[in-house]
DSSP file (Angstrom, degrees, kcal/mol; ACC not computed):
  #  RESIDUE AA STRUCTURE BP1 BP2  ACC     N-H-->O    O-->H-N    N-H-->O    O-->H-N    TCO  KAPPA ALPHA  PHI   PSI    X-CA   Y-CA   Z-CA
    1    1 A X              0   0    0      0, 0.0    64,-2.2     0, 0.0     2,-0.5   0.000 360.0 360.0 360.0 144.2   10.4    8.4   -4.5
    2    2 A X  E     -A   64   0A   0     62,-0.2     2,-0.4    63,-0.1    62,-0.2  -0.768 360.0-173.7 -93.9 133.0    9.9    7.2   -0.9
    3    3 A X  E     -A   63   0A   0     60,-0.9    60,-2.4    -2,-0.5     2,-0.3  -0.965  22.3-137.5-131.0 149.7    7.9    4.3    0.1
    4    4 A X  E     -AB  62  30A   0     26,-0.9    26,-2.8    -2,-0.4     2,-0.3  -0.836  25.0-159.9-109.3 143.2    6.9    3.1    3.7
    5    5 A X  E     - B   0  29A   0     56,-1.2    56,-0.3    -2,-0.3    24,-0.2  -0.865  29.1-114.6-127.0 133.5    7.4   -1.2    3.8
    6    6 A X    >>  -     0   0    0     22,-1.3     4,-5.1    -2,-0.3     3,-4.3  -0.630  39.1-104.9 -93.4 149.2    5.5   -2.6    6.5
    7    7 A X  H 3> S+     0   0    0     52,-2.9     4,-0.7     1,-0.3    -1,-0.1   0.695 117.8  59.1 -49.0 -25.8    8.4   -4.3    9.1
    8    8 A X  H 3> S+     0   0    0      2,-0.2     4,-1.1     1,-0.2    16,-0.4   0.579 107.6  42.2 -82.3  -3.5    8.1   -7.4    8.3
    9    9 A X  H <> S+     0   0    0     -3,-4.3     4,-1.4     2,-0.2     6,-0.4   0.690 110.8  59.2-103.9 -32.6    8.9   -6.9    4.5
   10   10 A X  H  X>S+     0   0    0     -4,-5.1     5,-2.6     3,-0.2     4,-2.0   0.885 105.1  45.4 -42.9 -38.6   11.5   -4.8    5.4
   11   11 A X  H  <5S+     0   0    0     -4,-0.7    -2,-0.2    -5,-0.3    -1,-0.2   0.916 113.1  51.4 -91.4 -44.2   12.9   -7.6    7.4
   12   12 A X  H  <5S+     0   0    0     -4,-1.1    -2,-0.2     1,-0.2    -3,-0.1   0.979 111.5  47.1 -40.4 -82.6   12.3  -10.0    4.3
   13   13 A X  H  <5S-     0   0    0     -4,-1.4    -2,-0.2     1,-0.2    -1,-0.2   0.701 116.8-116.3 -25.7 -55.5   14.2   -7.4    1.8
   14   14 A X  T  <5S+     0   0    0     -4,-2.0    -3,-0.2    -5,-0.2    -1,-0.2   0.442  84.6 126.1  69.9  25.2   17.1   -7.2    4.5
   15   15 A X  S   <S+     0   0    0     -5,-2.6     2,-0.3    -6,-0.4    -4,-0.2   0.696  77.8   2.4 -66.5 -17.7   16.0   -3.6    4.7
   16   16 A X  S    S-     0   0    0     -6,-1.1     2,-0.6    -5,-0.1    -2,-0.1  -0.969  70.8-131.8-171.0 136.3   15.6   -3.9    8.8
   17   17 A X        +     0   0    0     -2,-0.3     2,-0.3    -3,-0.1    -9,-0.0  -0.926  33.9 148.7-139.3 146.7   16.1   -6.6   11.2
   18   18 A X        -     0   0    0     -2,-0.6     2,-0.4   -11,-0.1    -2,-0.1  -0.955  51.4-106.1-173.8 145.4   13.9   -7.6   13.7
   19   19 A X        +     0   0    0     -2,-0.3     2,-0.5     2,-0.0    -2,-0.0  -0.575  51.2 172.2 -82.1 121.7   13.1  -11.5   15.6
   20   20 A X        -     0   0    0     -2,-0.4     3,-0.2     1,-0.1    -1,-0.0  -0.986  38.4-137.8-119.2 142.0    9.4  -12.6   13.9
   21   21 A X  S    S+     0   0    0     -2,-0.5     2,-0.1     1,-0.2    -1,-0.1   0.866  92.8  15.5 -58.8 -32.0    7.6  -16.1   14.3
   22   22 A X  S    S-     0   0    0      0, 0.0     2,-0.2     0, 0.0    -1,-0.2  -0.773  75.1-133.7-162.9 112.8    6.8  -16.0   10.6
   23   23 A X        -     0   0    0      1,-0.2   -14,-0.1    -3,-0.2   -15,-0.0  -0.425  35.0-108.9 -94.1 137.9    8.0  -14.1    7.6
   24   24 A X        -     0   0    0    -16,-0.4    -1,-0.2    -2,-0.2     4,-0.1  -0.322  13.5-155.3 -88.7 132.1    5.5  -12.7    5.4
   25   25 A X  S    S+     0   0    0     56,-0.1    57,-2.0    -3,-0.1     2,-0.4   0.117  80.1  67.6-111.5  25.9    5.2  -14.2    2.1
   26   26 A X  S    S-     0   0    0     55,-0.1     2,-0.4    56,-0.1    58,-0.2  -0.993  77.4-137.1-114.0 171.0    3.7  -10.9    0.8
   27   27 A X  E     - c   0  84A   0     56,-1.0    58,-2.5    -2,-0.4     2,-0.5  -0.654  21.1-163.8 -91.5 153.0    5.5   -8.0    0.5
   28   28 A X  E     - c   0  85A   0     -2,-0.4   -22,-1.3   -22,-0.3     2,-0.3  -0.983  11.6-176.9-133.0 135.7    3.1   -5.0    1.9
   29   29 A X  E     -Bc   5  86A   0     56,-2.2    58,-0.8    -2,-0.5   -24,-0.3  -0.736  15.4-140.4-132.3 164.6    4.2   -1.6    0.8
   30   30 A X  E     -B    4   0A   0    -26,-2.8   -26,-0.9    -2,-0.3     2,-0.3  -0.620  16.3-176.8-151.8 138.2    2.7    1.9    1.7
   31   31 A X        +     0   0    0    -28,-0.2    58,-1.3    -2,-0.2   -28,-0.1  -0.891  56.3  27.8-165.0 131.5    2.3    4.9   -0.6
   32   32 A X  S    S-     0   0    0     -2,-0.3    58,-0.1    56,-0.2    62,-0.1   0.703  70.9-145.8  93.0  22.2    0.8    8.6    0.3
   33   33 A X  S    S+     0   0    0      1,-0.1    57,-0.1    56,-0.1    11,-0.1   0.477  75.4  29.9  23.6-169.3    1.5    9.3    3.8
   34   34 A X  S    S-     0   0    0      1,-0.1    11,-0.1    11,-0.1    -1,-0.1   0.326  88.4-133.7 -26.5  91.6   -1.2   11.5    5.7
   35   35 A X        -     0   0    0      9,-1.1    11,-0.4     1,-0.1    56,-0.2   0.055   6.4-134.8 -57.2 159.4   -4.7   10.5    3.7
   36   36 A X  S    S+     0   0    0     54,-0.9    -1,-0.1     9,-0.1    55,-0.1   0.552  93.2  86.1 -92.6  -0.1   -7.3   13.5    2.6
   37   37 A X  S    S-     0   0    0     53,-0.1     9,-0.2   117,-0.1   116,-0.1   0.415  73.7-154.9 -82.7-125.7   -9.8   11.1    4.0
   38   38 A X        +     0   0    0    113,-0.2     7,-0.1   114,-0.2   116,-0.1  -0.081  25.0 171.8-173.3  43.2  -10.4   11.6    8.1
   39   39 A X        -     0   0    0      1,-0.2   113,-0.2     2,-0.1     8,-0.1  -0.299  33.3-139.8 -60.8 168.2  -11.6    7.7    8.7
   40   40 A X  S    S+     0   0    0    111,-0.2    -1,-0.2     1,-0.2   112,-0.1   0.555  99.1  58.9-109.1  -8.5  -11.7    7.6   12.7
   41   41 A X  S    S+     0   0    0    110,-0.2     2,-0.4   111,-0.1    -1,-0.2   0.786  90.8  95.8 -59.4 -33.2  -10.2    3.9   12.5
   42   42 A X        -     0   0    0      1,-0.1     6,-0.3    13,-0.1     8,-0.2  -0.616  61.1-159.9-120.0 130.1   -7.3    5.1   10.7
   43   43 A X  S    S+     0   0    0     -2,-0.4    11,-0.1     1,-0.3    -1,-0.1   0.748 100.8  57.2 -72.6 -14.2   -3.5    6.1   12.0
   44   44 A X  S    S+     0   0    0    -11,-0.1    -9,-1.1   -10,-0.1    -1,-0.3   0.486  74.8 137.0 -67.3 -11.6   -3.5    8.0    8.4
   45   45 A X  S >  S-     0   0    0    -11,-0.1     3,-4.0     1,-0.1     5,-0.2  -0.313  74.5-119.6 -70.7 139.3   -6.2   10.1    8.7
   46   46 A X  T 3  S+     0   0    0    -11,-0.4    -8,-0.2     1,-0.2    -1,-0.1   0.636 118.1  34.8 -29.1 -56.5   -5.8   13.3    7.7
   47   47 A X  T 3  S+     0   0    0     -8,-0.1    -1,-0.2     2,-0.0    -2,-0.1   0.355  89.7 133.0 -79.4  -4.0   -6.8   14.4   12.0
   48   48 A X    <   -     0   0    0     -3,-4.0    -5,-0.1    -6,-0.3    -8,-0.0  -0.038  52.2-158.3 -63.9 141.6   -5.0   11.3   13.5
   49   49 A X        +     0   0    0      2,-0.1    -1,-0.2     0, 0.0    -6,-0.1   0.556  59.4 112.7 -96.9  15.0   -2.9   11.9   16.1
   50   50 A X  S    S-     0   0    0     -5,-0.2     2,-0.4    -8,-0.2     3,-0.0  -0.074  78.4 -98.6 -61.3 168.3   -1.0    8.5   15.3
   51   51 A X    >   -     0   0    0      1,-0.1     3,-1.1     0, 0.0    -1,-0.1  -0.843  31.8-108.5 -97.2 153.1    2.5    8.9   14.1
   52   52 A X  T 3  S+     0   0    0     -2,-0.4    -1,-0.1     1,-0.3    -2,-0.1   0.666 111.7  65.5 -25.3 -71.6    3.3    8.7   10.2
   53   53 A X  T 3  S+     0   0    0      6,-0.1     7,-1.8    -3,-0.0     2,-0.3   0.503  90.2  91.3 -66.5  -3.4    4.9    5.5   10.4
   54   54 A X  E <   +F   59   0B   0     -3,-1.1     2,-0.3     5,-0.2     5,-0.2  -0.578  34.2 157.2 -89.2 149.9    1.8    3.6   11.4
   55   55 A X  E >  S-F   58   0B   0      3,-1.0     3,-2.8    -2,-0.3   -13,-0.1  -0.820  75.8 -15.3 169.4 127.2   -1.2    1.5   10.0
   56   56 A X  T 3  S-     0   0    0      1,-0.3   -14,-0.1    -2,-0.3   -15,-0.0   0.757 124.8 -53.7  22.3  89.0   -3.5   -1.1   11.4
   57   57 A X  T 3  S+     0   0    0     -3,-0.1     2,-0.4     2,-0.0    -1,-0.3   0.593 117.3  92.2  10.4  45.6   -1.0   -1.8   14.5
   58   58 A X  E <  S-F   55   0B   0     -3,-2.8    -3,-1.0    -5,-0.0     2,-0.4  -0.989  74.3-120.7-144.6 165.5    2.4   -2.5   12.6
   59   59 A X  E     -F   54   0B   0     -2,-0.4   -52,-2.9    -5,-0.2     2,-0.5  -0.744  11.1-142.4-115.7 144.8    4.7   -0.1   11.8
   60   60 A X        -     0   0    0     -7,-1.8   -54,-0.2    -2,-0.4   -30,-0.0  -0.823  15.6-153.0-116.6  73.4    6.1    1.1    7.8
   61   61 A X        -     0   0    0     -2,-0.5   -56,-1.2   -56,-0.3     2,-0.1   0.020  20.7-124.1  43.7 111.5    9.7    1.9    8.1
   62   62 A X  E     +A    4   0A   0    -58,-0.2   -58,-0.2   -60,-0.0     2,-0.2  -0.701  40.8 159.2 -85.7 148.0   10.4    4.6    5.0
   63   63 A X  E     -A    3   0A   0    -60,-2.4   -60,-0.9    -2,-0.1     5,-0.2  -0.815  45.3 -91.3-165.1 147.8   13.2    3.7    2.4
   64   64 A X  E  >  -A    2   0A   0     -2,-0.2     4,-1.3   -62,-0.2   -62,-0.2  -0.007  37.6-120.6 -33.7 152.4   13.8    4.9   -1.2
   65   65 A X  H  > S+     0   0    0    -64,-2.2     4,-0.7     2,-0.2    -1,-0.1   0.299 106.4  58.5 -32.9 -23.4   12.2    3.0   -4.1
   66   66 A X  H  > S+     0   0    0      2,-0.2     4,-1.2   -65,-0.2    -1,-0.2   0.604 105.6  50.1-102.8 -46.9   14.9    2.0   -5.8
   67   67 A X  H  > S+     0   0    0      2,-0.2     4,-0.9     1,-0.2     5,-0.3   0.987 110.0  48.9 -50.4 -61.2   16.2    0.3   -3.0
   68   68 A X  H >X S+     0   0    0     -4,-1.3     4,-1.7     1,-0.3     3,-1.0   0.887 118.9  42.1 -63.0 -50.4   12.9   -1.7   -2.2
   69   69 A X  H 3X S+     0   0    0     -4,-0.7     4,-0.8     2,-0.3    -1,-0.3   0.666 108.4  59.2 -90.4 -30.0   12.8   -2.7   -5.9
   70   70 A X  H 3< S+     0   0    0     -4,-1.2    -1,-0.2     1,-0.2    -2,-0.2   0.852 119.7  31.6 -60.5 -33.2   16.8   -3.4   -6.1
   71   71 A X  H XX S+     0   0    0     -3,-1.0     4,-1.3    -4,-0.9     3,-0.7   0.585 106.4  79.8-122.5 -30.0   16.2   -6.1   -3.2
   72   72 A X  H 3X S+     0   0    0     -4,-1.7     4,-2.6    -5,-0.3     5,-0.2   0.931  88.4  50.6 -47.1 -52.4   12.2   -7.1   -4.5
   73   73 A X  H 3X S+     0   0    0     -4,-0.8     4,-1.8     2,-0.2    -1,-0.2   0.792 112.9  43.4 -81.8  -7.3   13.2   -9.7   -7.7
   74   74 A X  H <> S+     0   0    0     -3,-0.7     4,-3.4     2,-0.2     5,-0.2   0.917 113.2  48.1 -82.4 -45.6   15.6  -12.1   -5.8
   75   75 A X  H  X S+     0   0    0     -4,-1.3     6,-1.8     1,-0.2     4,-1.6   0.976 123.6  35.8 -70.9 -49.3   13.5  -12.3   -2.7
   76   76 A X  H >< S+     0   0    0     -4,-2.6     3,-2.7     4,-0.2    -1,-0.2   0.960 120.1  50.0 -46.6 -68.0   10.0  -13.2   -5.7
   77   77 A X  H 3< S+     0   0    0     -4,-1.8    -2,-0.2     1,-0.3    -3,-0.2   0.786 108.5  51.3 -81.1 -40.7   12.7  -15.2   -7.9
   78   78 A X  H 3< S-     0   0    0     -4,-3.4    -1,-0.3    -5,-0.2    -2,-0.2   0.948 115.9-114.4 -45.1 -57.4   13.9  -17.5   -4.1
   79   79 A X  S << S+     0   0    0     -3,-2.7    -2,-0.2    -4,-1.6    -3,-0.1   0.111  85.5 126.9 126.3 -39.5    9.9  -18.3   -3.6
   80   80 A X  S    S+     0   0    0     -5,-0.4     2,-0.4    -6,-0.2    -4,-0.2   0.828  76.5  16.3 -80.6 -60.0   10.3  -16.0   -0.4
   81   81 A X        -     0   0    0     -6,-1.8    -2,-0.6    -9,-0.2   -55,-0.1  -0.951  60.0-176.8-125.8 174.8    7.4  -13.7   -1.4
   82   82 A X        +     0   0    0    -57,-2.0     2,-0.3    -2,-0.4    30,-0.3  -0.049  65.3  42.4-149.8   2.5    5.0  -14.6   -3.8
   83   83 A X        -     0   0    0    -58,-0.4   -56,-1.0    28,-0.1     2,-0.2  -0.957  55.3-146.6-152.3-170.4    3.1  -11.6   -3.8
   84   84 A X  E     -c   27   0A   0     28,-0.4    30,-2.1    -2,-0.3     2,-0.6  -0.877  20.6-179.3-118.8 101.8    3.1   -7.2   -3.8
   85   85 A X  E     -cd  28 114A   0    -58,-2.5   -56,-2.2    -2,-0.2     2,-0.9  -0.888  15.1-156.1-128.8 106.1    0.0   -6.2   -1.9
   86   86 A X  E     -cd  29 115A   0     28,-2.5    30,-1.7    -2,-0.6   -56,-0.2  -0.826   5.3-160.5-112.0 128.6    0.3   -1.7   -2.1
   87   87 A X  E     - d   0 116A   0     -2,-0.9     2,-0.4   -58,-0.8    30,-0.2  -0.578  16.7-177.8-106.1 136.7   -1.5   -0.2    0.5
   88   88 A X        -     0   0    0     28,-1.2    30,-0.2    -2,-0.2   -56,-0.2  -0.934  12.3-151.3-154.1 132.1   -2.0    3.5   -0.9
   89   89 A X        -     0   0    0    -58,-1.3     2,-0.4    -2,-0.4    29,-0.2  -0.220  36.7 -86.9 -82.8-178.6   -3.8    6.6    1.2
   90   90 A X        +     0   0    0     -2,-0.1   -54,-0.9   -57,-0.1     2,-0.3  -0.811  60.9 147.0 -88.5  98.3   -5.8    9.5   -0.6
   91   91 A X    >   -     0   0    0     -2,-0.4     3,-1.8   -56,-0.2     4,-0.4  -0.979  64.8 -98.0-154.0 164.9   -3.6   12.3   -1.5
   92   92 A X  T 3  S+     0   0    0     -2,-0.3     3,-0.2     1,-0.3    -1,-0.1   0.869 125.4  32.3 -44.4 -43.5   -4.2   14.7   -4.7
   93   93 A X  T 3> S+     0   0    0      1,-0.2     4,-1.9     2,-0.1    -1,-0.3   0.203  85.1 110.5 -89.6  -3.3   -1.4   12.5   -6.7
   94   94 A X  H <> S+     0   0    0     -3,-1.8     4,-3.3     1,-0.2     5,-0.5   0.893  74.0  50.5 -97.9 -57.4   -2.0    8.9   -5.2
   95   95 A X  H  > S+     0   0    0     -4,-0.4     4,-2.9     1,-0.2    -1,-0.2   0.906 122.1  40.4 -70.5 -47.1   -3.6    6.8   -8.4
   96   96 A X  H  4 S+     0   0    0     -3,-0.2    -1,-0.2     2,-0.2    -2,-0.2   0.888 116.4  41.3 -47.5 -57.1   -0.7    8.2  -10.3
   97   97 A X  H  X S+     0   0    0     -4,-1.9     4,-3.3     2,-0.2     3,-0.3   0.860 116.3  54.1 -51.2 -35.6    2.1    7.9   -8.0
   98   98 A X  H  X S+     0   0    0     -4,-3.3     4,-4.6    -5,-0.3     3,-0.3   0.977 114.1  43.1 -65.1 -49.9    0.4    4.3   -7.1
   99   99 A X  H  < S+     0   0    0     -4,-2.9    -1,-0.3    -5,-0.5    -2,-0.2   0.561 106.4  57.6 -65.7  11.7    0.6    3.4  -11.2
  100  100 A X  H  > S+     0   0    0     -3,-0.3     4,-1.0    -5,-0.2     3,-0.4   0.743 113.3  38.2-116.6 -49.4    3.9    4.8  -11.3
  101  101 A X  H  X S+     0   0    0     -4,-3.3     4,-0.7    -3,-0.3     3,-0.3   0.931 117.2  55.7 -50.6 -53.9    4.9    1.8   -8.1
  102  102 A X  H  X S+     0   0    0     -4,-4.6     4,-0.7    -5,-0.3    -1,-0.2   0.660 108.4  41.7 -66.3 -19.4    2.7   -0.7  -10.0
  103  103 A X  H  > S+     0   0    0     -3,-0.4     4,-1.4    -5,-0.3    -1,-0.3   0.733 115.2  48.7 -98.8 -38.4    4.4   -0.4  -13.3
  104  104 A X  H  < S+     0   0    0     -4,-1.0    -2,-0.2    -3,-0.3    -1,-0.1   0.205 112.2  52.3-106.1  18.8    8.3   -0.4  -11.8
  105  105 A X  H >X S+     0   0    0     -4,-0.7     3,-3.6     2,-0.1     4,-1.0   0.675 113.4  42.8 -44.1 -97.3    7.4   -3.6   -9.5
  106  106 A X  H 3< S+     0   0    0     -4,-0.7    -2,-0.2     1,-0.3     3,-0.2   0.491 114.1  53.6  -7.2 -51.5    6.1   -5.3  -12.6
  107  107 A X  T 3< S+     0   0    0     -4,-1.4    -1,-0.3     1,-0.2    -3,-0.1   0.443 111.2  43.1 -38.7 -42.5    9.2   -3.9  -14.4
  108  108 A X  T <4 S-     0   0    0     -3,-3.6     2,-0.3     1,-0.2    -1,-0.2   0.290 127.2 -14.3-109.0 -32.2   11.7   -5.3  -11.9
  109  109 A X  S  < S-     0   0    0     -4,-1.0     2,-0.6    -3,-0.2    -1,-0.2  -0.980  70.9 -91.1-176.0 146.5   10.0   -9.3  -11.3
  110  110 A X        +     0   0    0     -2,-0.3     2,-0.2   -37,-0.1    -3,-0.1  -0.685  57.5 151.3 -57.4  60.0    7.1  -11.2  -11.9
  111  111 A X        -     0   0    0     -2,-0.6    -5,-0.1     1,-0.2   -28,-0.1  -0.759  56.6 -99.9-131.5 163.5    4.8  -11.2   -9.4
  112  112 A X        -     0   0    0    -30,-0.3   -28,-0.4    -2,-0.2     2,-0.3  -0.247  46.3-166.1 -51.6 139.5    1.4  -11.5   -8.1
  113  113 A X        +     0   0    0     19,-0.3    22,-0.9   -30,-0.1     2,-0.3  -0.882  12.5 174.6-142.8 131.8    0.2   -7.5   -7.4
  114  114 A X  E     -de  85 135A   0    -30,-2.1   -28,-2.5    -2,-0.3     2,-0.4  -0.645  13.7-163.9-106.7 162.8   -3.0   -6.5   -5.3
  115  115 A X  E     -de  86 136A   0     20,-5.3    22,-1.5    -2,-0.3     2,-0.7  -0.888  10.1-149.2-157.4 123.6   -3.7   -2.7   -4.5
  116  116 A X  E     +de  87 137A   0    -30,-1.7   -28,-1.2    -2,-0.4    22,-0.2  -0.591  43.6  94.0-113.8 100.6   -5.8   -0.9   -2.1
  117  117 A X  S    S-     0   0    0     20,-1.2     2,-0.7    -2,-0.7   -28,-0.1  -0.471  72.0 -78.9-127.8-161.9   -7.2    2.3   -2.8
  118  118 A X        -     0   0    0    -29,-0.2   -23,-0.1   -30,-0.2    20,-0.1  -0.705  41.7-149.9-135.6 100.6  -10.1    4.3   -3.9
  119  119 A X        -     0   0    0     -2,-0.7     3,-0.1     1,-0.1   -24,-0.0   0.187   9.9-140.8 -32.4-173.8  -10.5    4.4   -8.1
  120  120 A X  S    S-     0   0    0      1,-0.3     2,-0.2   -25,-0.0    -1,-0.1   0.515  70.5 -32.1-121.9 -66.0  -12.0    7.4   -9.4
  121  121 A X  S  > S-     0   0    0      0, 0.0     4,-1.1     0, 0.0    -1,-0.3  -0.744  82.1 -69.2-161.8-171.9  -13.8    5.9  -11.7
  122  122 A X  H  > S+     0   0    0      2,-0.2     4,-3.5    -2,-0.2     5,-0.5   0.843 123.9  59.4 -90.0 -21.5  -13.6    2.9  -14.1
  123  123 A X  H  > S+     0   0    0      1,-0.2     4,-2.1     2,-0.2     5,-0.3   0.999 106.3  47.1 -43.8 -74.8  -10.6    4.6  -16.3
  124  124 A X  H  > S+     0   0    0      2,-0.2     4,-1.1     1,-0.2    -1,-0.2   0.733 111.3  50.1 -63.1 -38.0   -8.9    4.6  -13.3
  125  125 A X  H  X S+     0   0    0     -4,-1.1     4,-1.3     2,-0.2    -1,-0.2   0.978 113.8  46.8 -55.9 -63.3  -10.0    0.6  -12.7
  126  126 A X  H  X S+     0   0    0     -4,-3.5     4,-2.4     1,-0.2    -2,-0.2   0.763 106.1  58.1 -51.5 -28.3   -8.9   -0.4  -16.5
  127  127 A X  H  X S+     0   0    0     -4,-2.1     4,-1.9    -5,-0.5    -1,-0.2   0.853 109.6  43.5 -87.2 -26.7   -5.7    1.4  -16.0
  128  128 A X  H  <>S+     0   0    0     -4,-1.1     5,-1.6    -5,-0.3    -1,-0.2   0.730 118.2  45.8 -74.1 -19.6   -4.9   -0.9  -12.9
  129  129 A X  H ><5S+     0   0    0     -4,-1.3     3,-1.7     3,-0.2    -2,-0.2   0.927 110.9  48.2 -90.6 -62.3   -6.0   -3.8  -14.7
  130  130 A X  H 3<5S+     0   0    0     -4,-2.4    -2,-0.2     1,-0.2    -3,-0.1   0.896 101.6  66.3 -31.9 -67.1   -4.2   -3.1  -17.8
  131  131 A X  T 3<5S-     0   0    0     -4,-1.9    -1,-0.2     1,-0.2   -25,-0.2   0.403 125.9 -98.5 -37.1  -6.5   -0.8   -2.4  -15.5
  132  132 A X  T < 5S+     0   0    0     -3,-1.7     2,-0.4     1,-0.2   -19,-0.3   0.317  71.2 161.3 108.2  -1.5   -1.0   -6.2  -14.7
  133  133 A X      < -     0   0    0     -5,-1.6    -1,-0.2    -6,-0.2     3,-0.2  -0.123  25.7-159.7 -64.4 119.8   -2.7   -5.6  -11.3
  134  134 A X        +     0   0    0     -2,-0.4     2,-0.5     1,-0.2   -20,-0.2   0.929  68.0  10.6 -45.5 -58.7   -4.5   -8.8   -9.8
  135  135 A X  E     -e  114   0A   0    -22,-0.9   -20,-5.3    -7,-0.1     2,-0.5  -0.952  58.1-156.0-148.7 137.1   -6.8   -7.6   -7.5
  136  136 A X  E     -e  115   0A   0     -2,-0.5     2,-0.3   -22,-0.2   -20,-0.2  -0.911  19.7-176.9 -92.5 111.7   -8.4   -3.8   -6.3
  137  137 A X  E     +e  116   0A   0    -22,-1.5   -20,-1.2    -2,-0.5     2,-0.2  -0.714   5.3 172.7 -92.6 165.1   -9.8   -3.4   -2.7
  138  138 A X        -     0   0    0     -2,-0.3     2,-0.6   -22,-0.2   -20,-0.1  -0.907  34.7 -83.1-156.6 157.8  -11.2   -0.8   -1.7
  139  139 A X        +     0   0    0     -2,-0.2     3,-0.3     1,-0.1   -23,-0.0  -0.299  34.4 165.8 -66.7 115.3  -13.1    0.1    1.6
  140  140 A X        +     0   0    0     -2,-0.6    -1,-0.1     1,-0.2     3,-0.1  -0.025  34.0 126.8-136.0  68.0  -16.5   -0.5    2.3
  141  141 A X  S    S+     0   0    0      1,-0.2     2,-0.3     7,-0.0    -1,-0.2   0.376  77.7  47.9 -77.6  -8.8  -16.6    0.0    6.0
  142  142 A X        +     0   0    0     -3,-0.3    -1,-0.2     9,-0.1     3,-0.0  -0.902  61.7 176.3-138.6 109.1  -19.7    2.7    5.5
  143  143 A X  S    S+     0   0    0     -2,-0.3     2,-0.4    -3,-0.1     3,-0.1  -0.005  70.2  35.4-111.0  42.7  -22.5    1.2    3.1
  144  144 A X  S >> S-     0   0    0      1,-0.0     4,-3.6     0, 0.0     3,-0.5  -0.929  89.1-110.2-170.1 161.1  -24.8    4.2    3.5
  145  145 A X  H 3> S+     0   0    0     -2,-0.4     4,-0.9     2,-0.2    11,-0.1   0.792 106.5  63.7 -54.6 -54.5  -24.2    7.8    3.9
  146  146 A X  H 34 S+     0   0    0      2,-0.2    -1,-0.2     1,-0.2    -4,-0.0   0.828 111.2  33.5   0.5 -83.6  -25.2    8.2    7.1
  147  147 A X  H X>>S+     0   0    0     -3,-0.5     4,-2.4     2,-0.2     3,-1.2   0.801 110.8  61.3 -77.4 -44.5  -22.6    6.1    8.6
  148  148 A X  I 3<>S+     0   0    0     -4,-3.6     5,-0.8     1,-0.3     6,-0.7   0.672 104.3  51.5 -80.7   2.7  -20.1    6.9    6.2
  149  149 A X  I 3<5S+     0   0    0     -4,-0.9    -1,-0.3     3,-0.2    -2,-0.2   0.459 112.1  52.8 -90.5  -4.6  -20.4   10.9    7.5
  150  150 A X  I <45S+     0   0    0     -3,-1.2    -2,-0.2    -5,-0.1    -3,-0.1   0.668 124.0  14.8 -77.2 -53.9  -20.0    9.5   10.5
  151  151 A X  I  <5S+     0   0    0     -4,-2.4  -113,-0.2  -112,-0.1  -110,-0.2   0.596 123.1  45.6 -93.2 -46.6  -16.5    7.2    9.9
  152  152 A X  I   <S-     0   0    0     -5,-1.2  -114,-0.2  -113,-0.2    -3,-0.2   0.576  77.1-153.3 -94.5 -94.6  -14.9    8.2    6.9
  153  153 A X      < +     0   0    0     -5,-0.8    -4,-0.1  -114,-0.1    -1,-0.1   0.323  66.9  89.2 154.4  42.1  -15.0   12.1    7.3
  154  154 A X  S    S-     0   0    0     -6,-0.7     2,-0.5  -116,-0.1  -117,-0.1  -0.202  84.3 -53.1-125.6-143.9  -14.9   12.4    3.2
  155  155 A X              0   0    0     -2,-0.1    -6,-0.1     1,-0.1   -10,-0.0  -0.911 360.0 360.0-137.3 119.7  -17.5   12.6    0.6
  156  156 A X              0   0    0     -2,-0.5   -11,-0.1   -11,-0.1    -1,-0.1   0.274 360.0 360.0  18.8 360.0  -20.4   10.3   -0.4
């Protein structure tokens, strides 16, 4: 499986190198490439003309899974990060694929793990909670219908 690492955890991992002021003590991963939503904020929406590797102006670097998880428990075990925060777009598969990340982190190290998506339902909540996660965002950038036909280009 492929996963996009935002640069600056790339650069932690020793995936990537690049000069930074200050090295992120979480690690931010990416899951689910081109979302099924169409927010007009977002370099993943499904109509964006942004390019893949982008999200909220920093750029996600792809590299196997196995890799990112090979290089994950020294850089926890050091101090170096101190959290897993997985960023995960809309796509038919995404709460699976994401619990399928969330479980082989866990698997790999002890560490803090946040996740942002959009549950289903509260099944879908329990089963992130249960998988050890710490805390679920989700967006609520549209709190009425309106607005959110307007922005999010999905459904109510």
């Amino acid at each position: 499986m492929k996963i996009n690492v935002s640069l600056g955890t790339a650069v932690v991992l020793g995936l990537a190198r690049a000069a930074m002021d200050a090295a992120p003590t979480t690690a931010y991963l990416m899951l689910g490439g081109r979302c099924l939503m169409n927010c007009a904020f977002c370099a993943q929406a499904r109509e964006s003309g942004a390019g893949g590797l982008n999200l909220s102006r920093v750029t996600w670097p792809e590299y196997d899974l196995e890799e990112v998880l090979a290089r994950l428990p020294a850089a926890v075990a050091s101090g170096t990060l101190r959290r897993v925060c997985l960023q995960v777009t809309l796509t038919g598969h995404s709460f699976e694929d994401a619990l399928q990340v969330l479980l082989a982190v866990k698997g790999v190290c002890e560490v803090h793990l946040d996740v942002a998506l959009l549950p289903l339902d509260m099944d879908q909540v329990r089963r992130l909670v249960d998988a050890g996660v710490d805390h679920i965002g989700f967006g609520l950038d549209a709190a009425c219908q309106r607005v959110f036909d307007q922005v999010k280009g999905g459904r109510w």
